[in-house]
N, C-alpha and C positions, 0 to 999 in steps of 0.2 A: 319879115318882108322888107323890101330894099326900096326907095323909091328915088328914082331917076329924071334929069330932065329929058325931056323929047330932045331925038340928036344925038343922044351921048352914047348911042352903039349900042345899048344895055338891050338885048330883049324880052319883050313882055308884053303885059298888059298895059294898052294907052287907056288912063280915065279921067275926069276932069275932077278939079276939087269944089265939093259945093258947102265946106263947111270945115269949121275946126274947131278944138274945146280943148280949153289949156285944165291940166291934170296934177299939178305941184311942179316939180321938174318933168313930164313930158304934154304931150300934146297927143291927142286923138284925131287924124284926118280923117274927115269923112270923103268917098271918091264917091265918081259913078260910072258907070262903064256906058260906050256905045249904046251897048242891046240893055241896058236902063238896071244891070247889076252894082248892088250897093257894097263897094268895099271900106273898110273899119282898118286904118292903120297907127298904132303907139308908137309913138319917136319921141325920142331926149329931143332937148329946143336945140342941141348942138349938133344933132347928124340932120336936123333940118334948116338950120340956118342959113344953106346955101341955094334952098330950091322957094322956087314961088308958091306961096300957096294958099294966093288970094284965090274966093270964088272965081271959077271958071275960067282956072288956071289948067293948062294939061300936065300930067307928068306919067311917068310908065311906072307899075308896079311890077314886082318881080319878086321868085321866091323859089327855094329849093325846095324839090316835094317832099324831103325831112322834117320841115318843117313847119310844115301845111296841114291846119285841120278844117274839112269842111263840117261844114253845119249844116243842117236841115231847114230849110224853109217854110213859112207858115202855108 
């Protein structure tokens, strides 16, 4: 998954960030989407250092359907 600032052309999904958890060297964003879907994205601290990503911050998510697995929901 790619994640983008708003503006930057990239299209996708806009979510906002409502959380993060640092992991050794990466970090777990937690997003959330408009319609209240919860996205889970792993990043090095270094392909995130450029984007904001304090609570209820926007940014666009984006991904090639190669490599994309959905999950089932409870």
């Amino acid at each position: 998954m790619h994640l983008s600032a708003p503006g930057s052309g990239v299209d996708g999904v806009e979510a906002t960030v409502v959380g993060d958890e640092f992991v050794g060297g990466t970090a777990m964003i937690f997003l959330e989407t408009a319609t209240g879907h919860e996205i889970k994205v792993q990043k090095s601290h270094d392909e995130l250092s450029t984007l904001n990503r304090k609570p209820g911050a926007n940014l666009i998510v984006s991904w090639t359907p190669e490599n994309c697995h959905v999950l089932p929901g409870e």
